[in-house]
Structure formats: structure tokens, C-alpha cells
C-alpha positions as CSV (number, residue, x, y, z in Angstrom):
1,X,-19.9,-33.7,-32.0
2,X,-20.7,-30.1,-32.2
3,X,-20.2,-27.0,-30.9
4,X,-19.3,-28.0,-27.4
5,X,-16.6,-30.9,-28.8
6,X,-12.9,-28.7,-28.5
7,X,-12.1,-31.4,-30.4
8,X,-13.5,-30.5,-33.9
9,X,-13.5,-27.5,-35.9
10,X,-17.1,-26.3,-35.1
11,X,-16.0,-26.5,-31.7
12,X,-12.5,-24.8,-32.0
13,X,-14.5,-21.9,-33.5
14,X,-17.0,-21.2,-30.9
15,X,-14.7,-21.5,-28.2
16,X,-12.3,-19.5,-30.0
17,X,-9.4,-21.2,-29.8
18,X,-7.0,-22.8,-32.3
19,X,-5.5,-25.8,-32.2
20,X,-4.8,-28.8,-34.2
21,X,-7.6,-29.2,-35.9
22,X,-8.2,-25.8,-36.6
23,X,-5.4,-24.0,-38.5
24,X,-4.6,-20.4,-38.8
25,X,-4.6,-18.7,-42.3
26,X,-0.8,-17.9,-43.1
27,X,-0.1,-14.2,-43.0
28,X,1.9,-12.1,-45.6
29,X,5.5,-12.3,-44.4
30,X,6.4,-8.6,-43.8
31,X,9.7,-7.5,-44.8
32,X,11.1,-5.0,-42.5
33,X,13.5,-2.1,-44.2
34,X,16.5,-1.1,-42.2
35,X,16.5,2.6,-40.8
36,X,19.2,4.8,-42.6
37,X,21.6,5.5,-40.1
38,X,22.3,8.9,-38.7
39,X,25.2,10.8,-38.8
40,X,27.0,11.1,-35.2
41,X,27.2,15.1,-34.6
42,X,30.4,15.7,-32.1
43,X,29.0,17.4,-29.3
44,X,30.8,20.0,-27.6
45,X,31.8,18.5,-23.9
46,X,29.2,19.0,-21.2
47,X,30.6,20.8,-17.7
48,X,29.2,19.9,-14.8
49,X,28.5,22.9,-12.9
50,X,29.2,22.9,-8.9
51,X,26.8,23.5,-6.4
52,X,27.4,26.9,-4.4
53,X,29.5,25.8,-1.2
54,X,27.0,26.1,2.0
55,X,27.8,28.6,4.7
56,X,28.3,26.8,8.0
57,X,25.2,27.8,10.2
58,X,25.7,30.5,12.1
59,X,25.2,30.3,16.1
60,X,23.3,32.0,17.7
61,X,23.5,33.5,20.9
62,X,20.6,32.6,23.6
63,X,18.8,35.6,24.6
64,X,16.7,35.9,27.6
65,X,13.1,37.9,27.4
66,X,13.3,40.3,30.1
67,X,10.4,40.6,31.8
68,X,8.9,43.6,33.5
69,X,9.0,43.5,37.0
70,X,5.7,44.1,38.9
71,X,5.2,46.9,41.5
């Protein structure tokens, strides 16, 4: 029984886990203090602003690239 026994203490400690046979230390309970709460400001109301109404595309007219006619 020794360092390779889980079972035991010596064991627990150099595998460096806890268990039944090896206890934790207790911890100081920590007391937690509640936060102050904060005073709720009125906000003034938000307005969504609108997005610019798109212009429908415009069409445009198919133009043909005259070419110059050979002599």
C-alpha cells in the first residue's frame, strides 16, 4: 500500500485526486454583499430612422457601336 494504492491517502495525493479517504480542507464561507441598485433614468424614446426609398433602376436604351465602313 503506497503510492500507487488510489485507495489510501498517500495514494490519493500522488495521483491527485480526492476522494473518500482523502478529504478537502473546508474553505471560509464567503458572504456575498448585494449590489446597490441603480436608479432607472427615463430615456427619451428612440426613432427609428427610415432608410432613403431606392429609385427604380433606370433602363437603358441598347445602343449599337457603329462601325466604320471600309473602302
Amino acid at each position: 500500500m503506497g503510492k500507487g494504492d488510489i485507495k489510501t491517502k498517500k495514494g490519493k495525493i500522488t495521483n491527485g485526486s480526492y476522494g473518500v479517504t482523502r478529504k478537502r480542507k473546508d474553505s471560509a464561507t464567503i458572504v456575498v454583499k448585494p449590489k446597490p441598485k441603480k436608479e432607472v433614468v427615463a430615456k427619451a424614446p428612440v426613432v427609428e430612422k427610415k432608410a432613403p426609398a431606392k429609385k427604380a433602376p433606370s433602363v437603358k436604351k441598347e445602343t449599337t457601336k457603329k462601325t466604320p465602313a471600309k473602302k
